[in-house]
C-alpha positions, 0 to 999 in steps of 0.5 A: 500500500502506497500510505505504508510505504509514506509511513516507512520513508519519513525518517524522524517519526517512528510508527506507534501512539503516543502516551505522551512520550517526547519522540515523534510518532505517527499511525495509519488509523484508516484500518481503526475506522472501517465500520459497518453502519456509517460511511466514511470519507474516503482516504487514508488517515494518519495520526502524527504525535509531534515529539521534541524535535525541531518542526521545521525538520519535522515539516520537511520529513513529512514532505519529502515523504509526500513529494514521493508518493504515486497518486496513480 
C-alpha cells in the first residue's frame, strides 16, 4: 500500500501512539475506522504525535515523504 510505504520513508517519526512520550510518532488509523453502519470519507488517515524535535525538520520529513508518493 502506497500510505505504508509514506509511513516507512519519513525518517524522524517512528510508527506507534503516543502516551505522551517526547519522540515523534505517527499511525495509519484508516484500518481503526472501517465500520459497518456509517460511511466514511474516503482516504487514508494518519495520526502524527509531534515529539521534541525541531518542526521545521519535522515539516520537511513529512514532505519529502509526500513529494514521493504515486497518486496513480
Amino acid at each position: 500500500m502506497e500510505i505504508d510505504k509514506f509511513i516507512d520513508r519519513l525518517k524522524l517519526f517512528g510508527i506507534g501512539f503516543s502516551y505522551g512520550g517526547y519522540e515523534s510518532l505517527c499511525i495509519n488509523c484508516g484500518p481503526q475506522l472501517i465500520r459497518e453502519k456509517s460511511k466514511m470519507p474516503e482516504g487514508p488517515l494518519i495520526r502524527f504525535a509531534c515529539g521534541l524535535e525541531d518542526i521545521n525538520d519535522l515539516k520537511e520529513d513529512i514532505e519529502s515523504s509526500l513529494n514521493k508518493l504515486v497518486l496513480f
